[in-house]
N, CA, C and O atoms as a GROMACS GRO file, in nm:
protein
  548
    1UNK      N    1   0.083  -0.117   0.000
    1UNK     CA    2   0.000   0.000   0.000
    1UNK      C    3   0.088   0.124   0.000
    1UNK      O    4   0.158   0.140   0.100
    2UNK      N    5   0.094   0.228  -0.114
    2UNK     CA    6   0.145   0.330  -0.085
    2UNK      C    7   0.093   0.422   0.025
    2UNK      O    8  -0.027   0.451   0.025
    3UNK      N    9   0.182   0.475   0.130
    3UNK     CA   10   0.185   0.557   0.226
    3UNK      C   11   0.099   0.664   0.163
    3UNK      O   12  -0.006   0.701   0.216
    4UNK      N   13   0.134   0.701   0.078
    4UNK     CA   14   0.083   0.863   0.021
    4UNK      C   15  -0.092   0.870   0.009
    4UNK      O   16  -0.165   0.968   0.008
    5UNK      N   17  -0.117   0.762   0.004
    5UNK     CA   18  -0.308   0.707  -0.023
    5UNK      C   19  -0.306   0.668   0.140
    5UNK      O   20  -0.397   0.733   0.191
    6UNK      N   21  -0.258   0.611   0.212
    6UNK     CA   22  -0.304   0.513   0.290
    6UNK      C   23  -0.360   0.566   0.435
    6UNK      O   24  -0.279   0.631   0.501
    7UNK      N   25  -0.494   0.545   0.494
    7UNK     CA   26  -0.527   0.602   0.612
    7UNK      C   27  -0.520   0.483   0.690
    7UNK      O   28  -0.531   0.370   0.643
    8UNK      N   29  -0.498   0.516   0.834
    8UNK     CA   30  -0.481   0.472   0.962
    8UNK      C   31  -0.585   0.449   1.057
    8UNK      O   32  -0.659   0.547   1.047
    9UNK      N   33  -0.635   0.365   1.153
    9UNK     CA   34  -0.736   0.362   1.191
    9UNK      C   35  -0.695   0.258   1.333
    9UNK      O   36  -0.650   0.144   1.339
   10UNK      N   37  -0.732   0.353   1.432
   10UNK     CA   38  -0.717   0.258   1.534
   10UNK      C   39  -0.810   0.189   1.636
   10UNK      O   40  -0.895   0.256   1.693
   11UNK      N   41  -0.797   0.056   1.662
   11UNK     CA   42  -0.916   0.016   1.694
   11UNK      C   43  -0.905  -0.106   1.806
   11UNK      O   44  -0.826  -0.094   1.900
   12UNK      N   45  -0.972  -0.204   1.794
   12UNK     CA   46  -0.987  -0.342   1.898
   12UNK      C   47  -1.002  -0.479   1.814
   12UNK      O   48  -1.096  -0.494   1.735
   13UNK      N   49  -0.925  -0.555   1.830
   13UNK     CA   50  -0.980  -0.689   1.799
   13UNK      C   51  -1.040  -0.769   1.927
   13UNK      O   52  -1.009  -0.718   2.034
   14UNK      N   53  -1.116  -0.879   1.935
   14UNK     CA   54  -1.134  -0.975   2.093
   14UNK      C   55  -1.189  -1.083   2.018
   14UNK      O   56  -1.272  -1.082   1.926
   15UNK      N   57  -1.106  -1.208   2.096
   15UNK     CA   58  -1.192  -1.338   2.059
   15UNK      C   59  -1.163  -1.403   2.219
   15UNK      O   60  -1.125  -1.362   2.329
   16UNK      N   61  -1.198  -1.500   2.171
   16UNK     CA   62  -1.197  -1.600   2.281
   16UNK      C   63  -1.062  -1.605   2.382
   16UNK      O   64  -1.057  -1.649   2.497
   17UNK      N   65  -0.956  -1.546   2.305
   17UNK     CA   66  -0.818  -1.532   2.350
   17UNK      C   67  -0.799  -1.429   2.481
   17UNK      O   68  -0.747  -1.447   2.591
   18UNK      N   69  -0.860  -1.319   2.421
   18UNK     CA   70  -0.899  -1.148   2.550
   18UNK      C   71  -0.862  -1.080   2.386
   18UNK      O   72  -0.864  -1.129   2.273
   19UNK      N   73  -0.836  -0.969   2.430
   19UNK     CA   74  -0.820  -0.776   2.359
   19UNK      C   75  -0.729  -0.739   2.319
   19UNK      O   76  -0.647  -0.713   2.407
   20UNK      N   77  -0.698  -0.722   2.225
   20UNK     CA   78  -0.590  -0.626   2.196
   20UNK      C   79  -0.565  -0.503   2.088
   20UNK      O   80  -0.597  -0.519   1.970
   21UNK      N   81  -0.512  -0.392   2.130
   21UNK     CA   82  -0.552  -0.274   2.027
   21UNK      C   83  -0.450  -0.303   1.855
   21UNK      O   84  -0.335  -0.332   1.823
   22UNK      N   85  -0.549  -0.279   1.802
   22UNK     CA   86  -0.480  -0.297   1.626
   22UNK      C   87  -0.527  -0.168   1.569
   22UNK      O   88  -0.626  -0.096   1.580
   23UNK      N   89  -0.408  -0.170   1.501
   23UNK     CA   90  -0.395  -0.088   1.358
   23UNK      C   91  -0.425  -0.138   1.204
   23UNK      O   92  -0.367  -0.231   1.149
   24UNK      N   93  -0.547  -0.040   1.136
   24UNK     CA   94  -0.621  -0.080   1.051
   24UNK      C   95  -0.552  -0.002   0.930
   24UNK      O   96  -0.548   0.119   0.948
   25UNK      N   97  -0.505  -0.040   0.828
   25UNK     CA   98  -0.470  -0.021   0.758
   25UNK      C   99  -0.576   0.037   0.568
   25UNK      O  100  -0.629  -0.054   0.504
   26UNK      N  101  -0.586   0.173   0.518
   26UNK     CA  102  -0.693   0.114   0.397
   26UNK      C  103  -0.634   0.244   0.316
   26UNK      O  104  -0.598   0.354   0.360
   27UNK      N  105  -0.640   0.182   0.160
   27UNK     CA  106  -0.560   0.233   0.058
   27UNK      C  107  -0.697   0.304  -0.041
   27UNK      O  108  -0.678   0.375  -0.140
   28UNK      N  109  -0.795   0.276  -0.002
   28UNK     CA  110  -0.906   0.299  -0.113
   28UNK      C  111  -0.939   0.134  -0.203
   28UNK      O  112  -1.040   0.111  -0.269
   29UNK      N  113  -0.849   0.058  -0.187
   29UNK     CA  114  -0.935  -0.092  -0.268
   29UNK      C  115  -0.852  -0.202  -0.156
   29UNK      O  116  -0.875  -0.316  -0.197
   30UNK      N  117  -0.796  -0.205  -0.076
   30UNK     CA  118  -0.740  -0.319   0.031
   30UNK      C  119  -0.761  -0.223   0.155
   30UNK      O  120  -0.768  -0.101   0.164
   31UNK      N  121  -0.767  -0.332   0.252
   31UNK     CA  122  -0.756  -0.311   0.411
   31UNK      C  123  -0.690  -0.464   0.434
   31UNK      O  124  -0.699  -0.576   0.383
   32UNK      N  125  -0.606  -0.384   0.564
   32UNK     CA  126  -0.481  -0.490   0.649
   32UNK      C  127  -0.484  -0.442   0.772
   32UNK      O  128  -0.478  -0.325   0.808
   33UNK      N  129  -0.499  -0.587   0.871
   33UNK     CA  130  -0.486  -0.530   0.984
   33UNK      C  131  -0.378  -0.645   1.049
   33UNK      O  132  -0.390  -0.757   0.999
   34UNK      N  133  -0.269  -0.629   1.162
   34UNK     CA  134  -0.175  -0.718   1.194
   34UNK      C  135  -0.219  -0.750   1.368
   34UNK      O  136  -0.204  -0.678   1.467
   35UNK      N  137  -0.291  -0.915   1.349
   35UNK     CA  138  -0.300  -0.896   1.486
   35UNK      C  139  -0.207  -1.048   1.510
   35UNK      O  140  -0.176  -1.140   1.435
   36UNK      N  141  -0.182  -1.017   1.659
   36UNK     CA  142  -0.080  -1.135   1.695
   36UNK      C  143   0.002  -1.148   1.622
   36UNK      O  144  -0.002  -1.263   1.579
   37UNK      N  145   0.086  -1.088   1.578
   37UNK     CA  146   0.173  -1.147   1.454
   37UNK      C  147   0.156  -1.168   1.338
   37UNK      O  148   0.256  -1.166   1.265
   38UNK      N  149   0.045  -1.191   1.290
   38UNK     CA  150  -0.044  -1.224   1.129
   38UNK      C  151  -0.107  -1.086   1.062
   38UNK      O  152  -0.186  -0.996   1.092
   39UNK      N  153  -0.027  -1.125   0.961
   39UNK     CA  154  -0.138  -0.994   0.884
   39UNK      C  155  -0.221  -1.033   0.778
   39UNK      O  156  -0.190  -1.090   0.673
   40UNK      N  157  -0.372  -0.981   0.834
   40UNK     CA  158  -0.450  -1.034   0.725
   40UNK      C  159  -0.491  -0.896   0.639
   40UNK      O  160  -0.493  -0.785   0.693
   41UNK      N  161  -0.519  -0.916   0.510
   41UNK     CA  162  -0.574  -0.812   0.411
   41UNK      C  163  -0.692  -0.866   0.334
   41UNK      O  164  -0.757  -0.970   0.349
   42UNK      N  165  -0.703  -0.759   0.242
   42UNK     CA  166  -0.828  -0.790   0.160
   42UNK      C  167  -0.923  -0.694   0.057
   42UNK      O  168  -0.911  -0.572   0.070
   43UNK      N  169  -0.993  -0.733  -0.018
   43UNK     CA  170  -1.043  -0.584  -0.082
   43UNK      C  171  -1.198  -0.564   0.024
   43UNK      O  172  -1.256  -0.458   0.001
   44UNK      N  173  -1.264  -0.656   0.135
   44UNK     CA  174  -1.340  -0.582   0.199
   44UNK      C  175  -1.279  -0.627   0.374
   44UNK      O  176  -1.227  -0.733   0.412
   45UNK      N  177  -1.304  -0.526   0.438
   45UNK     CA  178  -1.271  -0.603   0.623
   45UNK      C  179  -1.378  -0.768   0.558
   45UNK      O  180  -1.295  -0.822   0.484
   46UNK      N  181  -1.473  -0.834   0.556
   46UNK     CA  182  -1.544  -0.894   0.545
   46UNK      C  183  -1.434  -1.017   0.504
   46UNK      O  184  -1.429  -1.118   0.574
   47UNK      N  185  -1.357  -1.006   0.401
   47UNK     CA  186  -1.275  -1.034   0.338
   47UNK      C  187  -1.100  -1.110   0.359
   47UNK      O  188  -1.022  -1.175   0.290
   48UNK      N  189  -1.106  -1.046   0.518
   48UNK     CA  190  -0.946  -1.014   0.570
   48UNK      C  191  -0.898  -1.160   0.590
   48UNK      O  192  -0.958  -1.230   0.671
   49UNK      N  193  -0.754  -1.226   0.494
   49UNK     CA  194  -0.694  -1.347   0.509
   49UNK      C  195  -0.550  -1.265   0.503
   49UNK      O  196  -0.518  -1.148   0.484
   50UNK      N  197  -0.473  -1.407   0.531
   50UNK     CA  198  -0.354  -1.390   0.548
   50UNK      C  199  -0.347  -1.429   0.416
   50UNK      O  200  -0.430  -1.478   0.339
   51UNK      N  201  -0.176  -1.383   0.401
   51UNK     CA  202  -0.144  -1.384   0.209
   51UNK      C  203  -0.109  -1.570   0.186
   51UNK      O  204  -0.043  -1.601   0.088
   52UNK      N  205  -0.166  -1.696   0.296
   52UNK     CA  206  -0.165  -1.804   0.243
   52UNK      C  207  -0.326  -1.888   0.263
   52UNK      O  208  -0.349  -2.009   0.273
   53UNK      N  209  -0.427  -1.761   0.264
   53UNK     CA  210  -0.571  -1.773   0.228
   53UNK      C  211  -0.637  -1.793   0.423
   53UNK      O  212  -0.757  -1.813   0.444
   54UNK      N  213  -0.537  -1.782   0.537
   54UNK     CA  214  -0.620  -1.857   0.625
   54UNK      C  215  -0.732  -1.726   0.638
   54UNK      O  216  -0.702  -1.608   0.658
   55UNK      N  217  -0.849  -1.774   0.621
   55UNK     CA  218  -0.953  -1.627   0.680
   55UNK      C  219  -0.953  -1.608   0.848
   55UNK      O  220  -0.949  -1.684   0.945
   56UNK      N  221  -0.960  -1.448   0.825
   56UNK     CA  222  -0.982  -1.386   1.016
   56UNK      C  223  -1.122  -1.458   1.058
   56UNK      O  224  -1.199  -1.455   0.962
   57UNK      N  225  -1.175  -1.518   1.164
   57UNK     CA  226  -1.264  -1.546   1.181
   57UNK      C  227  -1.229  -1.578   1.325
   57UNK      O  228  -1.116  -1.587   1.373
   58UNK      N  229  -1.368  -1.596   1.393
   58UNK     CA  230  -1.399  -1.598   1.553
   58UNK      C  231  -1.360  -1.522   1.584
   58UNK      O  232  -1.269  -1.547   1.662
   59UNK      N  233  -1.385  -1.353   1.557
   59UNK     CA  234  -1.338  -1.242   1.656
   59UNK      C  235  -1.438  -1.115   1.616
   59UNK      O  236  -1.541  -1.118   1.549
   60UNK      N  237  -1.387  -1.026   1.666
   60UNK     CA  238  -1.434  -0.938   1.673
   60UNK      C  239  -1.388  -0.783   1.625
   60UNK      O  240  -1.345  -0.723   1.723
   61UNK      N  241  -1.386  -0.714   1.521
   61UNK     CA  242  -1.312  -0.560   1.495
   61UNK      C  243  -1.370  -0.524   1.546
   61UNK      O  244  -1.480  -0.578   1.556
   62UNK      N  245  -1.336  -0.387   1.631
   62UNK     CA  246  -1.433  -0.278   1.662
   62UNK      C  247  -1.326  -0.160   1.581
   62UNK      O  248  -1.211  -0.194   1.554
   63UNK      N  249  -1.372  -0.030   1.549
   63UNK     CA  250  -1.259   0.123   1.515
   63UNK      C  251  -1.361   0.190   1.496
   63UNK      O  252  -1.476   0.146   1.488
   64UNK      N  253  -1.314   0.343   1.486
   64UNK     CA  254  -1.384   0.452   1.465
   64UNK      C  255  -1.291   0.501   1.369
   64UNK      O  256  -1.170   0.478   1.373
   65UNK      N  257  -1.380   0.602   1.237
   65UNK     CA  258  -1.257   0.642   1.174
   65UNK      C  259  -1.383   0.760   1.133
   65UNK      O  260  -1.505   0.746   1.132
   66UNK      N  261  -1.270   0.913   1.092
   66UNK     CA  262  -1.330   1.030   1.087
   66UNK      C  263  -1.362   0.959   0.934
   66UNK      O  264  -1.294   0.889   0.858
   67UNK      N  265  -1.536   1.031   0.927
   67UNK     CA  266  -1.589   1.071   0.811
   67UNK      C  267  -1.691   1.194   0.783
   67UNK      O  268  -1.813   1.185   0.781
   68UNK      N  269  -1.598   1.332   0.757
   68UNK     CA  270  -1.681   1.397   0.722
   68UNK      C  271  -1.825   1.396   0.622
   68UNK      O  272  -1.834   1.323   0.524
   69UNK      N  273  -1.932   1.485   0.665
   69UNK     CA  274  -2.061   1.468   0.641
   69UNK      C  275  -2.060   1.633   0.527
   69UNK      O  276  -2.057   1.738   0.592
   70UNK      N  277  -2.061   1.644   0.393
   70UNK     CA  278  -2.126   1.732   0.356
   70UNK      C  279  -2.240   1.794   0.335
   70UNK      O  280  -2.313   1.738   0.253
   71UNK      N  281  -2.280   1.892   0.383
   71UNK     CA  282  -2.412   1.941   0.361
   71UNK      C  283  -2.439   2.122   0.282
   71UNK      O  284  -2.430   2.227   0.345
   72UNK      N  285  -2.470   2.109   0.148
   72UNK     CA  286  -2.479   2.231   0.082
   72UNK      C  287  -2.329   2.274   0.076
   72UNK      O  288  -2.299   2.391   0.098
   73UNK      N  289  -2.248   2.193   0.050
   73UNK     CA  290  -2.080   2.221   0.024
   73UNK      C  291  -1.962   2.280   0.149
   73UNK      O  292  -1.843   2.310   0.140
   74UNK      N  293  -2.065   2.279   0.274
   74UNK     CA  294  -1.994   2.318   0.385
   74UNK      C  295  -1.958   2.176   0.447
   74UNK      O  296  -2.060   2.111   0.470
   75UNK      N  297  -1.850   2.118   0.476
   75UNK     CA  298  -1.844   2.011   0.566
   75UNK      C  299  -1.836   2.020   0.726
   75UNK      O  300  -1.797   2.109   0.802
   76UNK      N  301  -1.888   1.893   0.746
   76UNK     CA  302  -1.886   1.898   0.895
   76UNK      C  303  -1.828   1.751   0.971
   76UNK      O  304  -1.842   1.638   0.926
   77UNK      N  305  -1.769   1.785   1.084
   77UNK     CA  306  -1.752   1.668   1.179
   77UNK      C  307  -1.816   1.525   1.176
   77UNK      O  308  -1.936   1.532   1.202
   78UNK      N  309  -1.783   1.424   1.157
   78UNK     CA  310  -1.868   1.327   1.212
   78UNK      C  311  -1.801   1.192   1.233
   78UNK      O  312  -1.690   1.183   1.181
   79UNK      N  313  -1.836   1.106   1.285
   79UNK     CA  314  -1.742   0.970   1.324
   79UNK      C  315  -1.815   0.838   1.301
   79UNK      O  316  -1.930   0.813   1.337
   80UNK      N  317  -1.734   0.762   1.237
   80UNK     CA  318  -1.814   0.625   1.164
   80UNK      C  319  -1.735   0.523   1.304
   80UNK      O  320  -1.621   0.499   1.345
   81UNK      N  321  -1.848   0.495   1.332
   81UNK     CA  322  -1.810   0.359   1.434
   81UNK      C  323  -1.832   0.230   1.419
   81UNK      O  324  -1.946   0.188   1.435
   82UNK      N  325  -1.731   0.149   1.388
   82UNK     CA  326  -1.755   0.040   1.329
   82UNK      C  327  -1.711  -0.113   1.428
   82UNK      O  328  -1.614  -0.133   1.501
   83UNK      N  329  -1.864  -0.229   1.380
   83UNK     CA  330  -1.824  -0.315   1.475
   83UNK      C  331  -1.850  -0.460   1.356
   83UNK      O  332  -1.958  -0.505   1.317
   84UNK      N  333  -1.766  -0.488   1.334
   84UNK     CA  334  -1.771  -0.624   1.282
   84UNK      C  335  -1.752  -0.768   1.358
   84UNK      O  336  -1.670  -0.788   1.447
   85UNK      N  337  -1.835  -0.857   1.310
   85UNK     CA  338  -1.827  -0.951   1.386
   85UNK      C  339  -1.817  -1.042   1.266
   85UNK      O  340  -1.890  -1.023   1.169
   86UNK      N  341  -1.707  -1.166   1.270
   86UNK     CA  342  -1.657  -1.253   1.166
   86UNK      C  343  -1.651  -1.376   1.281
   86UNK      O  344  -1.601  -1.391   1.392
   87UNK      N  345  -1.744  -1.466   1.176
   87UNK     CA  346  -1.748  -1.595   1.293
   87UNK      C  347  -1.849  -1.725   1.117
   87UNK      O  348  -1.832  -1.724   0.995
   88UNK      N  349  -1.945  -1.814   1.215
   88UNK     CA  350  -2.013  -1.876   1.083
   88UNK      C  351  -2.046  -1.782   0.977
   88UNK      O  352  -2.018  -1.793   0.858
   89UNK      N  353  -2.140  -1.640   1.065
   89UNK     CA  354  -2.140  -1.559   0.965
   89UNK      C  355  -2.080  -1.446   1.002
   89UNK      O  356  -2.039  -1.420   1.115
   90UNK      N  357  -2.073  -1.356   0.879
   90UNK     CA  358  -1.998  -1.221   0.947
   90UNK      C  359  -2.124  -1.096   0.942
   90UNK      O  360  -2.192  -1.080   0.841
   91UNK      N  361  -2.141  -1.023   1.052
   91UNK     CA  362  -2.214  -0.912   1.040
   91UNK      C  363  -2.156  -0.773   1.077
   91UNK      O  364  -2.061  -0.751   1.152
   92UNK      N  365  -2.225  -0.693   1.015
   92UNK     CA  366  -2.116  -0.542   1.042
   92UNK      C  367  -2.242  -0.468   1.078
   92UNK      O  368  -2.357  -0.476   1.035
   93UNK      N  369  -2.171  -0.378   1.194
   93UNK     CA  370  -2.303  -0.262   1.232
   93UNK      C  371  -2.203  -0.134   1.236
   93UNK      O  372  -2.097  -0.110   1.293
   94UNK      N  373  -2.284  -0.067   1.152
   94UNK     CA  374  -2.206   0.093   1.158
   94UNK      C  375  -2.260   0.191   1.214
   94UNK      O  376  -2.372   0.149   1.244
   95UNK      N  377  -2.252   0.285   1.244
   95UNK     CA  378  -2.336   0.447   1.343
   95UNK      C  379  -2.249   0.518   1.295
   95UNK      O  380  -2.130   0.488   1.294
   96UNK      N  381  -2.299   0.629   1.245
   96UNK     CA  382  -2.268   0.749   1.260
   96UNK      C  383  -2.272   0.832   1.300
   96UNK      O  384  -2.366   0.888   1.243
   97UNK      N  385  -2.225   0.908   1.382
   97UNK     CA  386  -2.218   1.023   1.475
   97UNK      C  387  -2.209   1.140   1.420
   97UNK      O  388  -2.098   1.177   1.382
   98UNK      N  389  -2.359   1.253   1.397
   98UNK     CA  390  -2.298   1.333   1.296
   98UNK      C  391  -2.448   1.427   1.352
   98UNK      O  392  -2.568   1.404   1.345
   99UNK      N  393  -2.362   1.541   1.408
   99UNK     CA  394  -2.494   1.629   1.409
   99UNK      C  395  -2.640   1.619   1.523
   99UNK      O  396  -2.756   1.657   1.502
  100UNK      N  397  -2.587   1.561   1.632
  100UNK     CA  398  -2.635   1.520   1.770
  100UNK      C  399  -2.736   1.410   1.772
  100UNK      O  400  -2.799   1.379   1.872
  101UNK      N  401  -2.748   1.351   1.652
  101UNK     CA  402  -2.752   1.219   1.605
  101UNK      C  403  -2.653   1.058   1.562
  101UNK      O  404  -2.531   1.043   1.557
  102UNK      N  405  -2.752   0.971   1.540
  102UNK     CA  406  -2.650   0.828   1.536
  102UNK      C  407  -2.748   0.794   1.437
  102UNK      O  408  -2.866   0.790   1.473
  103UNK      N  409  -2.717   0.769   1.317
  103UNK     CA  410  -2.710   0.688   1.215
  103UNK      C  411  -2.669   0.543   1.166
  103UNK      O  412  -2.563   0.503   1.118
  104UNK      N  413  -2.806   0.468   1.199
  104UNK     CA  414  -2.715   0.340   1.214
  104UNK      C  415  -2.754   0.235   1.093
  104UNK      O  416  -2.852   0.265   1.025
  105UNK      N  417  -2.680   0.108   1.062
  105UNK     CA  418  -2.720   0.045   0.997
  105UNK      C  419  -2.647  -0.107   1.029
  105UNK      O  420  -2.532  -0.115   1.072
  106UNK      N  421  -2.725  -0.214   1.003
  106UNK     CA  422  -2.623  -0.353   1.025
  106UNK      C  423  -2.643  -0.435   0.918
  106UNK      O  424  -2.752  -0.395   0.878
  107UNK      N  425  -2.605  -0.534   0.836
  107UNK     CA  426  -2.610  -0.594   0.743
  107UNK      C  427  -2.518  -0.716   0.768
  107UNK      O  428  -2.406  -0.712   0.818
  108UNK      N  429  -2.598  -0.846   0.719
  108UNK     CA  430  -2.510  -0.966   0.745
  108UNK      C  431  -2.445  -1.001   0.607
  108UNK      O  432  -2.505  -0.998   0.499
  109UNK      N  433  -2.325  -1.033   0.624
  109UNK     CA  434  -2.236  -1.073   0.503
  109UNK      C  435  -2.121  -0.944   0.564
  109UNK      O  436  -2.074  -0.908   0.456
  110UNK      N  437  -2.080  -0.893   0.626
  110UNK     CA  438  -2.023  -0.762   0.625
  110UNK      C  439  -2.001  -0.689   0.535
  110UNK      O  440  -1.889  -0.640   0.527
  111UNK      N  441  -2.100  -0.659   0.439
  111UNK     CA  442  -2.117  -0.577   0.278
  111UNK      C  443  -2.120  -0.435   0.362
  111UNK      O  444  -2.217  -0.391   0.423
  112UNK      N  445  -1.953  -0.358   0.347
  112UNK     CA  446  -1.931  -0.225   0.477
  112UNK      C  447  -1.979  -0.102   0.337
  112UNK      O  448  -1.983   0.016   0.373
  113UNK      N  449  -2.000  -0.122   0.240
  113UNK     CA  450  -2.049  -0.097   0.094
  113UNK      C  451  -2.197  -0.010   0.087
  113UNK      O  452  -2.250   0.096   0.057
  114UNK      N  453  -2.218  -0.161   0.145
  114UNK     CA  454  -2.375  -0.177   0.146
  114UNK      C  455  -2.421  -0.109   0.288
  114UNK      O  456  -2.520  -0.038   0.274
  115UNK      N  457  -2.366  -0.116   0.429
  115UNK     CA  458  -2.420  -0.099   0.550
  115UNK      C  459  -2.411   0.049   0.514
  115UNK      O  460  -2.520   0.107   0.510
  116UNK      N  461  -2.279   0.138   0.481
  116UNK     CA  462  -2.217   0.292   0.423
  116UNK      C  463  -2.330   0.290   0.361
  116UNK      O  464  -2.411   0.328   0.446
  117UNK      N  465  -2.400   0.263   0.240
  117UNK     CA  466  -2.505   0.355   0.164
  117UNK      C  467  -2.670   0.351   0.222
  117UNK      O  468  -2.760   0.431   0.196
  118UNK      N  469  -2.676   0.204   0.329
  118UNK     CA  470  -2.793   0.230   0.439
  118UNK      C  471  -2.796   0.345   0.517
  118UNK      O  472  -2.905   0.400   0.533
  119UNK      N  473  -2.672   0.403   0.579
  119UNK     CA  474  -2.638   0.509   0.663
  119UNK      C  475  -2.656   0.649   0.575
  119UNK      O  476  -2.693   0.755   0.626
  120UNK      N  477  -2.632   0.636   0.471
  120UNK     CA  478  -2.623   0.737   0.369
  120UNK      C  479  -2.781   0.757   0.355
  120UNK      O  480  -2.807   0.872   0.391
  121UNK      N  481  -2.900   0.684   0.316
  121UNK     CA  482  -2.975   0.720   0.316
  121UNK      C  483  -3.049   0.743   0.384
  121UNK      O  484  -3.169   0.759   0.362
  122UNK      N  485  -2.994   0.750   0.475
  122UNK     CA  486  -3.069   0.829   0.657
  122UNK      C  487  -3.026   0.980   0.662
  122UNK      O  488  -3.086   1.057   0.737
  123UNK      N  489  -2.914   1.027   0.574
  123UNK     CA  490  -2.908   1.140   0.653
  123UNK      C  491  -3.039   1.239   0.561
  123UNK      O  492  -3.141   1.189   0.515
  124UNK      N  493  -3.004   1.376   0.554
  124UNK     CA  494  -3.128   1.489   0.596
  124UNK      C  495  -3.088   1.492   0.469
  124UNK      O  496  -2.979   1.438   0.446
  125UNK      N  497  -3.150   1.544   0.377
  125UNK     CA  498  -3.172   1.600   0.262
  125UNK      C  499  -3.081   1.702   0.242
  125UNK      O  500  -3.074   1.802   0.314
  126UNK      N  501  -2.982   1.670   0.102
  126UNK     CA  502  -2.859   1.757   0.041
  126UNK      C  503  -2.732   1.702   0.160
  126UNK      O  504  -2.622   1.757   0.161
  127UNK      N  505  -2.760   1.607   0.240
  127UNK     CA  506  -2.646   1.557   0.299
  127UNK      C  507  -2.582   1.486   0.251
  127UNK      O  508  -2.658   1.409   0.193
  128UNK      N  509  -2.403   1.433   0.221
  128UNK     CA  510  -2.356   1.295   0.207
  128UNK      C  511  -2.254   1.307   0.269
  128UNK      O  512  -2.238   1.405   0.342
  129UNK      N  513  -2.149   1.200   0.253
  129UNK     CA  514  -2.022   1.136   0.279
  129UNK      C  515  -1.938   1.282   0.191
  129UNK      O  516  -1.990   1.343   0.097
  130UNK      N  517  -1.798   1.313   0.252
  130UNK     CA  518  -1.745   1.406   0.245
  130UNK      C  519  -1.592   1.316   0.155
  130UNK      O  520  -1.480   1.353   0.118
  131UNK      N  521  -1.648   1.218   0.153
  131UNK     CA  522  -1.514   1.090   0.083
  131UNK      C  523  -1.558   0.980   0.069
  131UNK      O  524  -1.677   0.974   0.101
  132UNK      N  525  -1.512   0.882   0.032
  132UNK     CA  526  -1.480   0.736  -0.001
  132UNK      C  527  -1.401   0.679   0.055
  132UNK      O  528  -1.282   0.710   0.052
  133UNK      N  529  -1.454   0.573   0.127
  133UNK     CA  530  -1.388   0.497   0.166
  133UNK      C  531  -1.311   0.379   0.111
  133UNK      O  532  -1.189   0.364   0.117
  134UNK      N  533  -1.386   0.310   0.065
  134UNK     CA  534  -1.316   0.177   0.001
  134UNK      C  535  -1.408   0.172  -0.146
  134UNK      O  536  -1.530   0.159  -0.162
  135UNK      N  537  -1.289   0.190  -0.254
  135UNK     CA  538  -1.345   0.182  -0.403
  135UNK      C  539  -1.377   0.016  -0.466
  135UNK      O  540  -1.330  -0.094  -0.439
  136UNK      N  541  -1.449   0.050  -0.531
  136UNK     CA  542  -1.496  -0.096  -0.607
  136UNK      C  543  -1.354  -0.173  -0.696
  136UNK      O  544  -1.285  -0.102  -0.769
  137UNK      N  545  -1.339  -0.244  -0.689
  137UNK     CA  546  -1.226  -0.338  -0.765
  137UNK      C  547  -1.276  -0.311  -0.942
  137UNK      O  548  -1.213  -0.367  -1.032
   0.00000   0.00000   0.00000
């Protein structure tokens, strides 16, 4: 991943093992995160294996990562809180914090795509996402 694209995101993994804080790695089409020693990637979190296919599973991501909210071309503050859960199945629940409201959405398959444009169509009229997060392959 070039540095020059790449945002940072800090957060929680937990399984059955206990907690530990990780660093989330995302370029606009991959995310990598290194826990225990292993680094898994991928083009969705939903997605995340190590580079000899084992998939992340039985745990838990949690992170928050800034996503400004535009409204009428002025931007504003807001924070995407994200909780994935990867196990038989994987489900993702997102909130957004934006404007003394929470915007939420959950979707099973962790489609973070799909949960992002549920959240999107909650906000207020002439509102959106101030960026992109993760581009289509």
């Amino acid at each position: 991943m070039s540095s020059e694209s790449t945002e940072v995101w800090t957060g929680w993994y937990r399984d059955r093992s206990g907690a530990e804080a990780i660093v989330i790695t995302a370029d606009g089409r991959r995310v990598a995160v290194r826990i225990r020693e292993a680094e898994y990637a991928g083009e969705s979190f939903a997605a995340l294996a190590t580079a000899d296919g084992q998939a992340l599973t039985g745990c838990v991501l949690e992170w928050d990562l800034p996503l400004p909210v535009v409204v009428d071309g002025a931007s504003q503050q807001a924070t995407l809180s994200c909780l994935l859960t990867l196990g038989e199945r994987s489900d993702l629940s997102l909130a957004l914090h934006y404007g003394g409201a929470a915007f939420e959405a959950c979707v099973a398959g962790g489609d973070f795509e799909g949960a992002l444009d549920r959240v999107r169509r909650q906000l207020p009229p002439g509102a959106d996402f101030g960026r992109a997060l993760l581009q289509p392959a």
